[in-house]
C-alpha positions in Angstrom: 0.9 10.3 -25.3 3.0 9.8 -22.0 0.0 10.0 -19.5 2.3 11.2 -16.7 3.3 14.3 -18.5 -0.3 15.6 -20.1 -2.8 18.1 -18.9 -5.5 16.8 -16.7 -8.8 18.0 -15.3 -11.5 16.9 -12.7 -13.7 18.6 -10.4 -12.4 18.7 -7.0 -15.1 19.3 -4.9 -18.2 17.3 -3.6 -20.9 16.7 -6.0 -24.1 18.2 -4.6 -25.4 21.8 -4.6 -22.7 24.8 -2.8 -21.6 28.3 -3.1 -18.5 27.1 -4.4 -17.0 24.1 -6.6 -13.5 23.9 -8.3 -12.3 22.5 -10.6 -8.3 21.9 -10.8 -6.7 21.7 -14.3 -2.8 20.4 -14.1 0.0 19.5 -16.8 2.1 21.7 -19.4 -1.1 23.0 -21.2 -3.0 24.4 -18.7 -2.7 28.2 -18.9 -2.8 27.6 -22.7 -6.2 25.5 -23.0 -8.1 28.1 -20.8 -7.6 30.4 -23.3 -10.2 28.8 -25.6 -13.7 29.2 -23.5 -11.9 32.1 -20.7 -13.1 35.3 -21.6 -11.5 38.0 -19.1 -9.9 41.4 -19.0 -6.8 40.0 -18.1 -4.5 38.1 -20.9 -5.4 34.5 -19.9 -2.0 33.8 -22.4 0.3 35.9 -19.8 -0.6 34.1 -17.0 2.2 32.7 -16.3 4.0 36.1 -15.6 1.1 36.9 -13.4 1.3 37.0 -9.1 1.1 33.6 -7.7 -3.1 32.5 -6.6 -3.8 36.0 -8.0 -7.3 35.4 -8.1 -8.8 36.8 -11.7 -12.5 37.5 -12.7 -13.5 36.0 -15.9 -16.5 34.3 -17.4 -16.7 30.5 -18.9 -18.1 31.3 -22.3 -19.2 28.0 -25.1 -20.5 29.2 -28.3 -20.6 32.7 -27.4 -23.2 31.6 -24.5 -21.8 32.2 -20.7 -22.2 29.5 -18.2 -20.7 30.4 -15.3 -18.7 33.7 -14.0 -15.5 32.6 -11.8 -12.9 33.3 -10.5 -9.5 31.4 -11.5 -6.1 31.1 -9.5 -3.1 30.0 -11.7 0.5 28.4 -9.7 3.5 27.9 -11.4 5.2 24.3 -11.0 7.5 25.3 -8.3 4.8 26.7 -6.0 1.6 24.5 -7.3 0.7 20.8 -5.2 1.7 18.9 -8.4 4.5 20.5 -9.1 3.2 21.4 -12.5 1.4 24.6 -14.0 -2.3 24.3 -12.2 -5.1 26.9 -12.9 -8.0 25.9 -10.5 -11.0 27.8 -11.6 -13.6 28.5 -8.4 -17.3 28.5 -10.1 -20.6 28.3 -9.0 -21.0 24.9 -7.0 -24.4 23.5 -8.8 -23.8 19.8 -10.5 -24.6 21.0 -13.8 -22.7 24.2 -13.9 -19.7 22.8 -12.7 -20.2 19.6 -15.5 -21.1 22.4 -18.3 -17.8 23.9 -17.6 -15.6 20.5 -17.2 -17.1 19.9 -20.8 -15.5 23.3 -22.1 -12.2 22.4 -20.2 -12.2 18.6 -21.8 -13.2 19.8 -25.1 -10.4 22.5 -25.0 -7.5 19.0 -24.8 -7.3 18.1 -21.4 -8.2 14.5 -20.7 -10.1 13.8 -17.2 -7.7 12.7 -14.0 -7.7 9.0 -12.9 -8.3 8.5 -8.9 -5.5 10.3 -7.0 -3.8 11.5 -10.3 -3.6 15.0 -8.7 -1.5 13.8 -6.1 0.0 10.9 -7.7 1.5 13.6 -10.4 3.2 15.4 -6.7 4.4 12.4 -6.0 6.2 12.1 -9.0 7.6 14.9 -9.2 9.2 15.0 -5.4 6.5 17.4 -4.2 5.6 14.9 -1.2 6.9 11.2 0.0 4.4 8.2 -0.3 3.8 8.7 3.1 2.8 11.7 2.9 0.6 10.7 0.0 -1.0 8.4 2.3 -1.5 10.7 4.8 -3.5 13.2 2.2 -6.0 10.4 1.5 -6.9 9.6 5.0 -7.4 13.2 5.9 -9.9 13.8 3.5 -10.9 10.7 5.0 -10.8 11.7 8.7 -13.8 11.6 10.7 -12.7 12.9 13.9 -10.3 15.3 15.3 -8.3 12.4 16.6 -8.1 11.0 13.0 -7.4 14.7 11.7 -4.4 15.4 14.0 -3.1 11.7 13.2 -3.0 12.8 9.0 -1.3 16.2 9.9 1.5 14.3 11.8 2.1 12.1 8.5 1.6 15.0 6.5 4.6 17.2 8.5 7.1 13.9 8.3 6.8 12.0 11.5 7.0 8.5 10.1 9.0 10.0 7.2 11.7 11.4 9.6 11.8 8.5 11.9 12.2 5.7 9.1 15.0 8.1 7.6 16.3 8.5 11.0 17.0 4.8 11.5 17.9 4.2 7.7 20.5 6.2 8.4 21.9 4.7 11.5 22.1 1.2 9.4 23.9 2.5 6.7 26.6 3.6 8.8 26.6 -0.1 10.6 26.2 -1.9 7.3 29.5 0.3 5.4 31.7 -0.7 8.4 30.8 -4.5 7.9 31.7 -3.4 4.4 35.0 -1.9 5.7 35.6 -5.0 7.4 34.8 -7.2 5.1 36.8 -5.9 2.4 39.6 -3.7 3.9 39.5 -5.8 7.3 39.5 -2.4 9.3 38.6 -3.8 12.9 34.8 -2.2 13.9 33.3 -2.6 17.2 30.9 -5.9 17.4 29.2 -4.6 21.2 28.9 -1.1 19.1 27.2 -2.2 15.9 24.9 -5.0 18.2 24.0 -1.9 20.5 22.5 0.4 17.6 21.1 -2.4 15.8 19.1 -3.6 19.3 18.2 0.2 19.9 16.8 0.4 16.1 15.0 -3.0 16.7 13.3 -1.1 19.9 12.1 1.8 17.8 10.6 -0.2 15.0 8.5 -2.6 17.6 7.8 0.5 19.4 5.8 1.7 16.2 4.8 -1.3 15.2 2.7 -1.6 18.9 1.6 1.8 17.8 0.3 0.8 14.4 -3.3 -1.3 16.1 -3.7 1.9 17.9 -3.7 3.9 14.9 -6.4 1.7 13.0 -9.0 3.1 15.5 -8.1 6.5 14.8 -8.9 5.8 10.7 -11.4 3.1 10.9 -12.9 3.6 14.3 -14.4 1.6 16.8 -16.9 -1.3 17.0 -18.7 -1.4 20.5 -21.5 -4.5 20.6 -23.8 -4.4 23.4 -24.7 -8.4 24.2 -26.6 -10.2 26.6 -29.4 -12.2 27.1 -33.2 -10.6 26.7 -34.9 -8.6 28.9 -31.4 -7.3 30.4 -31.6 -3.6 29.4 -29.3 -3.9 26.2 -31.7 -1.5 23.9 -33.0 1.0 26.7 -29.1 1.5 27.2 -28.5 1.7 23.5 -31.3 4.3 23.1 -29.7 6.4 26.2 -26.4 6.1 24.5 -27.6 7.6 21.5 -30.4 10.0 23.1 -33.1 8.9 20.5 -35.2 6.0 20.6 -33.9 3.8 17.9 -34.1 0.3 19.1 -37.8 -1.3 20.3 -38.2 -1.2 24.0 -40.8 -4.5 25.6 -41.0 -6.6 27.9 -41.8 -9.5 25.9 -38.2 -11.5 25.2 -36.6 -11.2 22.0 -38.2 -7.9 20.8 -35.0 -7.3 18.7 -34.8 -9.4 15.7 -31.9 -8.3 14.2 -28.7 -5.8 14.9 -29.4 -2.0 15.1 -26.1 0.2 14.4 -25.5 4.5 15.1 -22.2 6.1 14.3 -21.5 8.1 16.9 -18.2 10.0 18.4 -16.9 9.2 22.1 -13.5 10.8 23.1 -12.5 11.2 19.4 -13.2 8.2 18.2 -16.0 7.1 16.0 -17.5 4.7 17.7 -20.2 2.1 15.8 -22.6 1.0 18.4 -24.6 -1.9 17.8 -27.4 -3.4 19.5 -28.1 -7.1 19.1 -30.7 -9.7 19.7 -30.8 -11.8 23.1 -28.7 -14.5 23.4 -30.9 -17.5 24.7 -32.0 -20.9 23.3 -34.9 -20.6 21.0 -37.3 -22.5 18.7 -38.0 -19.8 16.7 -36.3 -19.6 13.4 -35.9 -16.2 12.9 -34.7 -15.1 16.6 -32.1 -18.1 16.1 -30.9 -16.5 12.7 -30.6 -13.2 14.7 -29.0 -14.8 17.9 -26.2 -16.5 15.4 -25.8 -13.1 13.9 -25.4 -11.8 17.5 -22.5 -14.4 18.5 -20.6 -13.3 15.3 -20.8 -9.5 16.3 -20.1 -10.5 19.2 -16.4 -12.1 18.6 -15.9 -9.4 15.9 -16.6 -6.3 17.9 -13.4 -4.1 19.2 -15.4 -4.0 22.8 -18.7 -5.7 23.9 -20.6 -4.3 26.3 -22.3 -7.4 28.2 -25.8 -6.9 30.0 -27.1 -8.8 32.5 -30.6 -8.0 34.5 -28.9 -8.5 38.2 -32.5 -9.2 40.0 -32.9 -12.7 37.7 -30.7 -16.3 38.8 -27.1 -16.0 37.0 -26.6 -19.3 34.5 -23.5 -21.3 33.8 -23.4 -19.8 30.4 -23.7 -16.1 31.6 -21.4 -16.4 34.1 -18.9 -18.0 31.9 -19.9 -15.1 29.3 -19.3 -12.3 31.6 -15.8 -13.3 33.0 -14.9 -13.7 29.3 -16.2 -10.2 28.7 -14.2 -8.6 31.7 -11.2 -11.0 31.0 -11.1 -9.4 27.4 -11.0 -5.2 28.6 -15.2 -5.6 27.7 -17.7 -3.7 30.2 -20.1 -6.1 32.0 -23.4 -3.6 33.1 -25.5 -5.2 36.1 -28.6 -3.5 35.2 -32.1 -2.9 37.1 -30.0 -2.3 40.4 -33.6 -1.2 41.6 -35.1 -4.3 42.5 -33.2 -6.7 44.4 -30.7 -8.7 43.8 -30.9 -12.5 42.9 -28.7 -14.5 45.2 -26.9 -16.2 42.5 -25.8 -12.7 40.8 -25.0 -10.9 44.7 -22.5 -14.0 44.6 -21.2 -13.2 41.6 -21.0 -9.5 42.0 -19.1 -9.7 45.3 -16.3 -12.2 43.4 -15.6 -9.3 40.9 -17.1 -6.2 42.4 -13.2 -4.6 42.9 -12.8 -5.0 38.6 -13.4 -1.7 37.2 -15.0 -3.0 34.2 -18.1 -3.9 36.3 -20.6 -1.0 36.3 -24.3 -1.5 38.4 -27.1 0.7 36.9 -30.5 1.5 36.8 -31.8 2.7 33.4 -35.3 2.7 34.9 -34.3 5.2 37.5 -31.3 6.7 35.8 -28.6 5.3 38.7 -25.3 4.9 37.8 -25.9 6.0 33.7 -23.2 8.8 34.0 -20.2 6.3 35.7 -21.2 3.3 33.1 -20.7 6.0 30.2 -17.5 7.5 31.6 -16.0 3.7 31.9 -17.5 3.2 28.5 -15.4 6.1 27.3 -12.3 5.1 29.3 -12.4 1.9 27.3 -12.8 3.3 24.0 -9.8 5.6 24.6 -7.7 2.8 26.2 -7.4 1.5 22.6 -5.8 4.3 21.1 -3.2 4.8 23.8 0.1 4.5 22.8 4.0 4.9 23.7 3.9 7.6 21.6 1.6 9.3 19.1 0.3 6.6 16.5 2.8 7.1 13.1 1.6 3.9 11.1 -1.5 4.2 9.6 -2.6 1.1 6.9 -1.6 -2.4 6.2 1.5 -1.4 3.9 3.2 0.4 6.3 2.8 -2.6 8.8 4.2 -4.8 6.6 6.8 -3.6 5.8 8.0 -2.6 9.0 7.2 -6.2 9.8 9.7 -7.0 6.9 12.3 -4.7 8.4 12.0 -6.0 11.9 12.9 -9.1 10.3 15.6 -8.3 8.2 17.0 -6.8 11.4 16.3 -9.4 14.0 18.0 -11.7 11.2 20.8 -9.5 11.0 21.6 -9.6 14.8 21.4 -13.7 15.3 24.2 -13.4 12.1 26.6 -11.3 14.3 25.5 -12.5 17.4 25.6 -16.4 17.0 27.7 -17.0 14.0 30.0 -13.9 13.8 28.9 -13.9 9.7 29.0 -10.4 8.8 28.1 -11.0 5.0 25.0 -12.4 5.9 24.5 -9.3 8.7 25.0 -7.2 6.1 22.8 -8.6 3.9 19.9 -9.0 6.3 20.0 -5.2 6.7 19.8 -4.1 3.4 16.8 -5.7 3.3 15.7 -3.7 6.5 16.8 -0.9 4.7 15.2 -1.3 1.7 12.0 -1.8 3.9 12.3 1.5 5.7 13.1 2.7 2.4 9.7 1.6 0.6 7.6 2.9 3.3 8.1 6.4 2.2 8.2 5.5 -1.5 11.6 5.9 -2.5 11.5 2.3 -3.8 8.3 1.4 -5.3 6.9 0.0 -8.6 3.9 1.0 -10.6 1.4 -2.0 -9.4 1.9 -1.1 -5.3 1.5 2.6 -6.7 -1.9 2.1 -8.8 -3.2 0.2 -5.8 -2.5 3.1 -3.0 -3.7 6.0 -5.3 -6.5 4.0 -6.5 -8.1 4.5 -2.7 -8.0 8.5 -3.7 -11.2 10.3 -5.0 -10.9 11.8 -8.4 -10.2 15.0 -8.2 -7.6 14.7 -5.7 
């Protein structure tokens, strides 16, 4: 059996215990292999004469035993998300109710969806572009409203319009080259360099926006660093208003990394605290200060702490400017007590840099400001040109691929006046732009995108 064109089944909704689970039954058969355990007063058989997401009463019924009393919604193929007959029944949401009645629905000849079938099947059947595909998965995926707004812009074509936008504009350069080349009708070299330059603009222009976007899906990693003693966990703590990480005043109190998922201006934001970086004896606190330094040159943003009443080292000083040099935040903490004469010198060398924020934790000075900047810095990732339209590795790449093709294309014309090879080098682009919303693809890049997608979706 063709496993593209069979019915399928899978419950669609979380596992756990709710009012409500579905589950979604697509392919040809579908009205058909209800019939077998529905028991209603309507004709299960006439459904599809029946109103569109009519919702009909009915019970689940095996062996003349009821499991469940639903309610089921049937959409033909032109108006269903597959784009084939779908009868979603809406049951009682308890695990073993919904897997009691996903037995009747398997037993009755439908065979159990693969990840992302559901909207692999739309796909196939021109109900949505890969994009758009793409853009379903990472809104169920979506932890913020940031992340949200970002799938609904994929979802209503804006990376789908703008690739077809600029396919289009090279088709038109590329069948004049043709023209010339075969017919030698004269075209304009300034004209065809001009809208090749403008589409190069456009594609680096998303491609800038494309790092920005990876925040918005995968969020951010904020490390707070510095040596011990400085403040790093009491700031943590405030950060996440509960007392997580081990607050003393004996050095190297935290062994090993603490981590909260939290949101700050949209983003989800992983805060970590780490363990002191000093030189050590101690086995264990080394293990943990390597595993520090790691974090550390992983981490989207690090938030270096430094106590500002103790002497400043080499190796701090040297630490800090690299933090500030790198769009970090370096917090001068314990502003209480005074200041040691070796950090007032440092502070007055950088204290017009706005990523320098004094504070007092103890006394609560300056907490507000540091969290604001903290915030600032976070969103300063995910500022763009213009709203963020590519969101995973695939996309990148191949508008890396068409950017290519393209700059390719222009050195041709530009430097050696070849127009076959032009022309060439921009069907490549196009293809690129092309494959980014799926209209070329083959069936290994497809079983690796949908094989992201939950079942039931």
């Amino acid at each position: 059996m063709d496993k593209r064109s069979d019915t399928i089944a899978a419950i669609s909704t979380p596992q756990g215990r709710s009012g409500i689970g579905i589950i979604r039954i697509s392919g040809p058969d579908a009205p058909e292999l209800i019939n077998t355990f529905i028991k209603s007063k309507f004709n299960i058989l006439s459904l599809p004469s029946v109103q569109t997401r009519k919702l009909i009463h009915a019970q689940v019924v095996d062996h003349g035993q009821v499991l469940d009393e639903i309610l089921l919604a049937y959409m033909p193929p032109n108006k269903s998300f597959t784009g084939e007959s779908t009868v979603e029944l809406n049951c009682h949401g308890g695990r073993a109710v919904l897997a009691a009645v996903l037995e009747c629905v398997l037993k009755s000849g439908a065979r159990l969806a693969e990840t992302g079938e559901f909207t692999r099947r739309a796909f196939r059947n021109n109900r949505l572009n890969l994009v758009q595909a793409e853009a379903i998965n990472d809104l169920i995926h979506a932890r913020t409203k940031k992340a949200v707004k970002a799938a609904w812009r994929q979802l209503e074509g804006g990376l789908t319009s703008r690739c077809t936008e600029l396919r289009t504009v090279l088709f038109d350069v590329v069948s004049e080259f043709q023209a010339e080349i075969d017919f030698e009708v004269e075209g304009s070299k300034e004209r065809w360099i001009e809208q090749m330059k403008k589409a190069g603009a456009q594609i680096q222009t998303m491609l800038k926006s494309a790092e920005k976007s990876r925040y918005l899906t995968q969020g951010c990693w904020v490390v707070i660093s510095g040596p011990p003693n400085a403040g790093k966990s009491s700031i943590f703590n405030d950060i996440i208003n509960i007392e997580r990480s081990i607050v003393c005043d004996s050095p190297g109190t935290t062994r090993d990394h603490i981590s909260e998922i939290l949101e700050i201006d949209g983003i989800e934001v992983r805060l970590t605290d780490t363990a002191g970086l000093r030189e050590t004896d101690d086995k264990i606190e080394s293990i943990s200060i390597e595993r520090s330094r790691q974090q550390v040159n992983s981490a989207d943003i690090v938030v270096y702490v430094l106590d500002q009443s103790t002497a400043l080292n080499d190796h701090e000083r040297k630490e800090a400017e690299r933090v500030i040099a790198e769009n970090g935040l370096l917090v001068l903490n314990k502003c209480d007590l005074e200041i040691s004469p070796t950090m007032k010198a440092f502070v007055a060398k950088c204290q017009n840099n706005n990523n320098v924020v004094i504070i007092s934790i103890l006394s609560n000075y300056g907490i507000d400001a540091f969290l604001d900047k903290l915030a600032e810095c976070i969103s300063n990732k995910t500022k763009s040109e213009e709203d963020p339209l590519i969101t995973n590795i695939r996309q990148t790449r191949l508008l890396e691929s068409a950017k290519e093709g393209l700059l390719n294309a222009l050195n041709a014309i530009e430097k050696d006046n070849k127009l076959d090879v032009a022309m060439y080098e921009l069907q490549k682009t196009i293809e690129s732009m092309s494959e980014i919303i799926g209209e070329i693809s083959n069936e290994e890049i497809l079983d690796s995108i949908f094989s992201k997608f939950c079942i039931g979706k």
